[in-house]
C-alpha positions in Angstrom: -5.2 34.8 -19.9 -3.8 31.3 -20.0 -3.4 29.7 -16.6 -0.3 28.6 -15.0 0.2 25.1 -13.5 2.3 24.1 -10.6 6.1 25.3 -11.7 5.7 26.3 -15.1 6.4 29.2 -16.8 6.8 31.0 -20.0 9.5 31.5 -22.2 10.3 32.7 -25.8 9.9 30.6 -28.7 13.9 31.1 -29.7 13.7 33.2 -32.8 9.5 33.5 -32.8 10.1 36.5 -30.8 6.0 37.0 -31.0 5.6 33.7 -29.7 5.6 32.1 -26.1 5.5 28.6 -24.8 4.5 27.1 -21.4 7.2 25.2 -20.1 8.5 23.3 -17.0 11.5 22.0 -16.1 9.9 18.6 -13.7 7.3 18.1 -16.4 8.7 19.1 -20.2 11.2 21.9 -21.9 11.6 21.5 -25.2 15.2 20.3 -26.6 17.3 21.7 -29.3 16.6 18.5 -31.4 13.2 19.7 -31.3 14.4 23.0 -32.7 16.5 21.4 -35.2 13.8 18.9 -36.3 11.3 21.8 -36.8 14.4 23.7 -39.0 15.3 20.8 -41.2 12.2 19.1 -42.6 10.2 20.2 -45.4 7.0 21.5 -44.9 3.5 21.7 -47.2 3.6 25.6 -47.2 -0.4 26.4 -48.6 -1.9 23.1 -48.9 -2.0 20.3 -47.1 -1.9 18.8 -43.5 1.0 18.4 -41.0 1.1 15.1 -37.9 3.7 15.7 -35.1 3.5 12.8 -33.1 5.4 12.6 -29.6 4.2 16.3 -29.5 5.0 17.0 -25.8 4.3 20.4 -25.0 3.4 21.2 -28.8 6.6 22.8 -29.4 6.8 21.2 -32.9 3.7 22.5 -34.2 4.4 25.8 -32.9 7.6 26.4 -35.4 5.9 25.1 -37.8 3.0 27.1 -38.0 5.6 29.9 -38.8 6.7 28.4 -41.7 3.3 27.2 -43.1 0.0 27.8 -43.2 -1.6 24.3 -43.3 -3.5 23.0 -40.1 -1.5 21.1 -37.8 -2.2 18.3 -35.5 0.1 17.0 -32.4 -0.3 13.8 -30.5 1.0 13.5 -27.0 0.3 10.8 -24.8 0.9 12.3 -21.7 -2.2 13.8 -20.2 0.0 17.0 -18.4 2.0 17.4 -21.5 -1.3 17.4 -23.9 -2.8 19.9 -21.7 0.1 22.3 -21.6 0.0 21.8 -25.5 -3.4 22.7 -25.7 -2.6 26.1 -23.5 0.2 26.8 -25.8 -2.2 27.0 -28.9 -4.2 29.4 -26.8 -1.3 31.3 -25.7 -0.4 32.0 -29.5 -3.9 32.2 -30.8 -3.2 29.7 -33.1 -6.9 27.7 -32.4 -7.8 28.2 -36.1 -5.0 25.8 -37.4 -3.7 24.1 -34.6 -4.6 21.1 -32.9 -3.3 18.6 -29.9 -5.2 15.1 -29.2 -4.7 13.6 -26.3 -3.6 9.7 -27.4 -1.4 6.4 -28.4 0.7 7.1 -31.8 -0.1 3.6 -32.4 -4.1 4.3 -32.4 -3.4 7.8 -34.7 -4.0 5.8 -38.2 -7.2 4.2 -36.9 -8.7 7.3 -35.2 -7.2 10.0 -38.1 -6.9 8.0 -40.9 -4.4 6.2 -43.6 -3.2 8.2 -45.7 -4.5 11.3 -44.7 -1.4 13.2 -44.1 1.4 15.4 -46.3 4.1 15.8 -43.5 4.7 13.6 -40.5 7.1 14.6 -38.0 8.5 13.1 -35.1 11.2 13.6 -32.1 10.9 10.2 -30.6 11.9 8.6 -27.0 15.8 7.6 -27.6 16.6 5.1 -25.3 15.3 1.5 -24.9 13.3 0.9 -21.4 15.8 0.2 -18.7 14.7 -1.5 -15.5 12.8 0.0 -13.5 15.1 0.9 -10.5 17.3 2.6 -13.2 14.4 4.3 -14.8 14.5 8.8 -14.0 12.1 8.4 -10.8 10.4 11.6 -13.2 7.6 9.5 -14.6 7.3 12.5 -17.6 10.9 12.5 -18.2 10.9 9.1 -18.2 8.4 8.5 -20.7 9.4 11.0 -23.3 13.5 9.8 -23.5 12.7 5.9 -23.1 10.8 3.6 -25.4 7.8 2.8 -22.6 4.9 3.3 -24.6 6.3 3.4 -27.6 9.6 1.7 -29.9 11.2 2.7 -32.6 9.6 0.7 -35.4 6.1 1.7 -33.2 7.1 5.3 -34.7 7.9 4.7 -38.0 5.0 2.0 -39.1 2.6 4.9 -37.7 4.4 7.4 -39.4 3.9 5.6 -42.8 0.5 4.6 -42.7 -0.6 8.4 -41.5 1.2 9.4 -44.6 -0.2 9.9 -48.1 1.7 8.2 -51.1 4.3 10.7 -52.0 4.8 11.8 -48.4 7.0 13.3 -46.2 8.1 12.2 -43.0 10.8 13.5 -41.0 12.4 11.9 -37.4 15.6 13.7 -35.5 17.3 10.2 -33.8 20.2 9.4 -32.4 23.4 8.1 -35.2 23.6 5.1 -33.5 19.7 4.2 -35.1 20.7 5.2 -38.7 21.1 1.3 -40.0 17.9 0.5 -37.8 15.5 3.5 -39.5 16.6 3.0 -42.6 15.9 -1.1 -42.2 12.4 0.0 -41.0 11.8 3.3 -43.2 11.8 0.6 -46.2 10.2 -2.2 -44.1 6.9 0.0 -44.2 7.5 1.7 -47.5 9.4 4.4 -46.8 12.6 5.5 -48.9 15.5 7.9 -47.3 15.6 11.0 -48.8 17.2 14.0 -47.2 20.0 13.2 -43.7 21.6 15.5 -42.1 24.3 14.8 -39.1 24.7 17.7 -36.1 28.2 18.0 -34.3 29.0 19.3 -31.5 31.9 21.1 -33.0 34.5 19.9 -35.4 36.4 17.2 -35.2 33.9 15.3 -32.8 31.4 12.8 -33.6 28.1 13.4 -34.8 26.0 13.1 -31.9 22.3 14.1 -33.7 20.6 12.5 -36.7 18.3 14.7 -39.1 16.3 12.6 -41.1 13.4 12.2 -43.8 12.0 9.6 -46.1 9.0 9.9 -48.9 6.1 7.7 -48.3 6.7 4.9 -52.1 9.3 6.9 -52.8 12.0 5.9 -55.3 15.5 5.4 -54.0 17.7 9.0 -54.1 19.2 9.5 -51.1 21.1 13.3 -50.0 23.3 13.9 -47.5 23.6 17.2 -46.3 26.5 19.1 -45.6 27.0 18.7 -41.7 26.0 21.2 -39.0 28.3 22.4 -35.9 26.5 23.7 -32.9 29.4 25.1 -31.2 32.8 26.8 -32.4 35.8 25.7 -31.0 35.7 28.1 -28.5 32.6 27.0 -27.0 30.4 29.9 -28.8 27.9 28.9 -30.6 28.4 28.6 -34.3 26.9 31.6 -36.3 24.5 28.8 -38.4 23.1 27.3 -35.5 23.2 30.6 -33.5 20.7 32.3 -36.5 18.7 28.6 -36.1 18.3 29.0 -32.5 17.9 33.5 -32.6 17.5 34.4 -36.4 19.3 36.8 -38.2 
């Protein structure tokens, strides 16, 4: 039986209705961009290895174990979240493919490896450091939705040296960074392939960014149609509803 910590608890994994994840509300819950990340990117699905960095409770790894059988590795930097990542794994039995270090992105390519990777994932901090009086006084919260330990172009250079030639690597952003990843994605040799915008309903600005790049990849870039969370009434819309539930 996997232990409990201070106020967590365990939930469903959404749609993995065989699945569970430790979660806490003063620590870490995952996010719907987390959700939608794990939903959009393409994934090796018999060969191969998987990186989600920014891992946080592992909920990243977790959805995608369902839709490959490649091992994955997370990387979280927080010591609490890494350890209720590592519980998670146990919880789901998923030792034999899964795995969550404990460690700076920045330090993944010396300690795993160039190259060594076939999908890298991220769902980075959002928001540049504020001062600290206007900083959430949550130091975990804090850390995982503002650039303290790590930036934006921190992310991506990782991301493309952990990835092989031919690559993918796939972020879920803000809209208001699309100019700024795409100027780094080729800064470090990374060419836009695949983006996909998420509304909150029609009519209103997009207000999450999908996106993934090929490590030396020549320049073809798709956007996808757009995706509505919520119907005008509020309801969620049946395509992200079967995201979220399934069918």
């Amino acid at each position: 039986m996997v232990e409990l910590k201070g106020d967590e608890r365990i939930d469903f994994l959404l749609a993995e209705e065989n699945m569970r994840i430790i979660q806490s509300d003063q620590v870490f819950a995952f996010s719907v961009d987390a959700v939608l990340l794990a939903r959009f990117t393409s994934v090796p699905r018999t060969r191969g290895r998987i990186l989600d960095l920014c891992t946080g409770n592992g909920v990243i790894p977790l959805f995608l174990s369902r839709r490959s059988q490649v091992s994955i590795t997370g990387v979280e930097i927080q010591e609490r979240l890494h350890d209720m990542a590592v519980r998670n794994v146990e919880l789901n039995d998923l030792n034999d493919r899964l795995e969550m270090i404990h460690g700076d992105l920045k330090d993944m390519p010396k300690v795993l490896g160039n190259g060594r990777f076939d999908l890298v994932t991220c769902n980075p901090p959002y928001f540049p450091t504020p001062a600290h009086d206007k900083r959430n006084e949550n130091e975990h919260l804090a850390i995982a939705r503002h650039e303290i330990y790590c930036s934006l172009e921190d992310v991506i250079k990782s991301c493309s040296r952990l990835t092989k030639s031919g690559g993918k690597i796939s972020l879920v952003h803000r809209p208001g960074r699309l100019a700024d990843m795409i100027e780094l994605f080729r800064k470090y040799q990374v060419e836009p392939k695949r983006i996909q915008f998420v509304h909150p309903k029609r009519g209103k600005e997009a207000n999450v960014l999908l996106i993934e790049g090929a490590r030396d990849g020549k320049p073809d870039l798709k956007i996808l149609p757009p995706l509505y969370t919520h119907k005008d009434n509020g309801e969620y819309s049946d395509e992200f509803r079967e995201i979220l539930y399934g069918k």
